[in-house]
Structures are given as structure tokens and as C-alpha cells.
C-alpha positions in Angstrom: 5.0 -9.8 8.8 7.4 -11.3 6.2 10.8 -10.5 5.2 9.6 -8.8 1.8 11.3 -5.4 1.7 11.3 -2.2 -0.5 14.3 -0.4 -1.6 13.9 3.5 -2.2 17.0 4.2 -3.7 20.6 3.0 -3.0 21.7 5.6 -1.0 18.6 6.3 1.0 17.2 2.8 1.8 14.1 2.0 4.2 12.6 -1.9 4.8 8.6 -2.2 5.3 7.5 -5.4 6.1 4.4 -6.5 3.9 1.7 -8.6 5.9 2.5 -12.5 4.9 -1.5 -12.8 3.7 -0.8 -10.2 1.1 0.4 -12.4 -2.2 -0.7 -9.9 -5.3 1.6 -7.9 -7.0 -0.6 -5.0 -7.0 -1.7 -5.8 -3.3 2.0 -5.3 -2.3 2.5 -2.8 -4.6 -0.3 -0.5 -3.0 0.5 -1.4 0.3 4.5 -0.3 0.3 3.2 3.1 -1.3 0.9 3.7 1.6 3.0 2.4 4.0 6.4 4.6 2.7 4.3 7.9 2.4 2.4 7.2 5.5 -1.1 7.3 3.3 -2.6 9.0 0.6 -5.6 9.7 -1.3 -6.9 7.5 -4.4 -6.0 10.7 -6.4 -2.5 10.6 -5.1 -2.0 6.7 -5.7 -3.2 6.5 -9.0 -0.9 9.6 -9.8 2.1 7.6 -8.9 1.3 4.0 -9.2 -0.3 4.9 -12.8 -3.4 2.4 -11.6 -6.8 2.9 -13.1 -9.3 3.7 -10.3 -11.5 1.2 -11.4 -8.7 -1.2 -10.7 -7.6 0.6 -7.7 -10.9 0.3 -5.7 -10.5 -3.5 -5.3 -7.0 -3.4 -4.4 -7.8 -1.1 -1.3 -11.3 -3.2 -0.6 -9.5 -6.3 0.0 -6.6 -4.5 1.9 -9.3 -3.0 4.1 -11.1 -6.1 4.7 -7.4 -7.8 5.7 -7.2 -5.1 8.1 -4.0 -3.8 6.9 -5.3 -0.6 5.6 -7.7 2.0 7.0 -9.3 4.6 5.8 -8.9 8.3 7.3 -11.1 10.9 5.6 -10.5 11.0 2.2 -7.0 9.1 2.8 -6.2 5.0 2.6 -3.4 4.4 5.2 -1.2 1.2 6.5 -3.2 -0.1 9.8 -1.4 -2.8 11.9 -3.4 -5.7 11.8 
């Protein structure tokens, strides 16, 4: 894991680590959503990441197939690889 961290607000702050292989924005981007709300549906990320699903699908593919994300039910969420 890398040093790359996520900043929720200033007075509530949490750190996730984002998997070094991961070098996309909208890689990262998807993968600190999951990661800070413990998972969520496509429905859910392309609600608050404003992502078309068309461009979400390869996002989560290639997340999948770098075994950083799973997929639980209906649900993408962060896997440790």
C-alpha cells in the first residue's frame, strides 16, 4: 500500500491507503469511495461520484481483476489483495 491518503473533512479526518498498482484518477477515486463507506452498489457510486455507468463498469472490472475490489451481492467492496 502507498502513502496516498484521503481527507474527509478537517475536523473529521481518516487515511486509506490506495494499492501502489492503482495509478488512474478514477481508479483511486472509486476505490477511496468504497473503501471510506465500506462498499456500495453501482447505483450508490454513480449517485455520489456523478460517473456514468458505462464509464463506471470498467473502473470496477479492472479493480476486480487487481484484486482490490470484490463483489458481494449487488455491492462492489475494498478486498485486501
Amino acid at each position: 500500500m502507498s502513502a496516498t491518503q484521503f481527507d474527509a473533512t478537517e475536523s473529521d479526518r481518516i487515511a486509506i491507503d490506495v494499492p501502489e498498482g492503482l495509478t488512474a484518477a478514477e481508479s483511486k477515486l472509486v476505490y477511496v469511495f468504497l473503501a471510506a463507506s465500506d462498499g456500495a452498489t453501482i447505483d450508490e457510486l454513480t449517485d455520489a461520484l456523478e460517473i456514468s455507468k458505462i464509464s463506471l463498469f470498467p473502473v470496477l472490472r479492472t479493480l476486480i481483476e487487481r484484486g482490490v475490489v470484490a463483489r458481494d451481492g449487488s455491492a462492489y467492496v475494498p478486498h485486501a489483495a
